[in-house]
N, C-alpha and C positions, 0 to 999 in steps of 0.2 A: 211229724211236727209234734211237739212238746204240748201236751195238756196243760201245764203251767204257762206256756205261752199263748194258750186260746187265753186263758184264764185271765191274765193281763190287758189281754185285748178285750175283751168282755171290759172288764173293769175299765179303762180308756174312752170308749164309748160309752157306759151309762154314767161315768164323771163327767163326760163333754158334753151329752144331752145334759145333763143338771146344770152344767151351768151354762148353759145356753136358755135353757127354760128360766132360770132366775135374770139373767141379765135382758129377756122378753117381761118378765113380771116387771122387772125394778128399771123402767125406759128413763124416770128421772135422776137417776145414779148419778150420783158426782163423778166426776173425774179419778178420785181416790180410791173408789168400789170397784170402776171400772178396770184401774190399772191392777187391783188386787185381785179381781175374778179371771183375767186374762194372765195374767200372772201365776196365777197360781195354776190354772190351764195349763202352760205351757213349759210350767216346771213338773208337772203330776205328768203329763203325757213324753215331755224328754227323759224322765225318771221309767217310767216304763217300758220306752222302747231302750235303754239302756238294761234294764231288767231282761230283756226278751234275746236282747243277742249273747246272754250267760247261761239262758234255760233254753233254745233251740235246739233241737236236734240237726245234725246232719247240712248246717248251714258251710257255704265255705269261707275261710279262715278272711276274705278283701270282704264282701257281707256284714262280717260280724265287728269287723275294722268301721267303714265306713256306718254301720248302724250307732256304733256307740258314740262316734266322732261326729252323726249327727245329736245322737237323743243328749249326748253333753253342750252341744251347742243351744239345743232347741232349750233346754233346760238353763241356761246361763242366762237367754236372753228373760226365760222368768224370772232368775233372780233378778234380774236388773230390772224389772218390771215392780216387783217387792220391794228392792232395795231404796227405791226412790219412789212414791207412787205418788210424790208429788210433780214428777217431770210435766216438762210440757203437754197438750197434747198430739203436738206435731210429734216430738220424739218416741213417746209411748208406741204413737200407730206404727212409725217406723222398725222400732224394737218387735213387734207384736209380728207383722207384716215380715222379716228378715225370720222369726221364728216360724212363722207358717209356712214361709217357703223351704227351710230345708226341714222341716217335719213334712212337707207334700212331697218332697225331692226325695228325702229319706223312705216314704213310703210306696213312694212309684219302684226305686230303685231294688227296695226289698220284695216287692211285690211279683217282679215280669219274669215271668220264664219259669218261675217255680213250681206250676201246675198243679198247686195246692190249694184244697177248698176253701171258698169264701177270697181265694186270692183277684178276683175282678172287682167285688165288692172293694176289697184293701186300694188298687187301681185306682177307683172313683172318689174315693176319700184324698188319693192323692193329688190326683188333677181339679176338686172341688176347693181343697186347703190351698194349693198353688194360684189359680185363678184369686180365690178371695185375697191372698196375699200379692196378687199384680194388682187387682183393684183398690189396695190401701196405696202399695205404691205407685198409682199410677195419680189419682187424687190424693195427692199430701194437702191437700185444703180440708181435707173430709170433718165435718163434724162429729161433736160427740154423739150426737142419734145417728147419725149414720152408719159411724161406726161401730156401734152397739146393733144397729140393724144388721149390716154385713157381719160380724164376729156372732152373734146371736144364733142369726140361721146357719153360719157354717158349722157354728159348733151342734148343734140340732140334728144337721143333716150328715155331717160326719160321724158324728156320736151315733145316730140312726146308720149307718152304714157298715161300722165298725162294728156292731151288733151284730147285725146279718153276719158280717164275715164272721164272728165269733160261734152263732150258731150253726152256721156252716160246718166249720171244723170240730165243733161238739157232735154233730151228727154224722162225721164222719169214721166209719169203724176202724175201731182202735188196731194198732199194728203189732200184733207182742214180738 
């Protein structure tokens, strides 16, 4: 595996811990902050896992298809998050929720069988983001604490997961 793609990942997770830790500081956010913080999440983490399937090693050719045909999707529904931050906030959770689930899909999928360090850690990130994104849709009533509560911690606990997998693979010896 590609050192510029721990590298990414590292990066992925302490952006998603940060903003998960701000959107825990700032609970009274507007609606505006919150579409912009989630937003911009979800276009920085589609943008990188788009980055990861160009700098991989050794991935095969349906992988590297399906990573960037998610991390473009995951990354669209940010722009659309940006693009308008004054939508509703039934539609925002929707958009947010339809992003988590194929960035959790995209990460289960890249993750299984590849026996590569910090890949269970990657696993739990995926099944964590999937889960948070059945629970936006599964309450479309949710409020905006709510869903700053749930987007908050996921991002926290992914971002804290994604770490681990990153220093996984930093500690694992290099292959010349």
């Amino acid at each position: 595996m590609s050192r510029v793609w721990i590298w990414l990942r590292l990066a992925a997770g302490v952006f998603a811990v940060g903003i998960g830790i701000l959107a825990f500081a700032w609970p009274e956010a507007t609606l505006r902050v919150v579409a912009f913080l989630f937003g911009l999440n979800l276009l920085v983490v589609g943008g990188i896992r788009v980055l990861q399937m160009f700098v991989a090693d050794g991935l095969p050719v349906l992988h590297r298809v399906v990573g960037v045909l998610f991390g473009l999707l995951v990354a669209g529904a940010g722009v659309l998050c940006l693009a308008d931050v004054t939508t509703s906030l039934s539609l925002m959770l929707l958009i947010v929720a339809i992003g988590w689930l194929l960035d959790g899909i995209g990460e289960i999928f890249l993750s299984v069988g590849r026996g590569e360090a910090g890949g269970g850690w990657r696993i739990v990130v995926g099944v964590l983001v999937v889960l948070a994104s059945l629970a936006l849709l599964v309450w479309p009533g949710l409020g905006l604490a709510g869903f700053v509560l749930i987007g908050a911690t996921t991002l926290v606990f992914g971002g804290i997961c994604l770490i681990a997998a990153s220093i996984a693979g930093l500690r694992e010896p290099r292959h010349v």
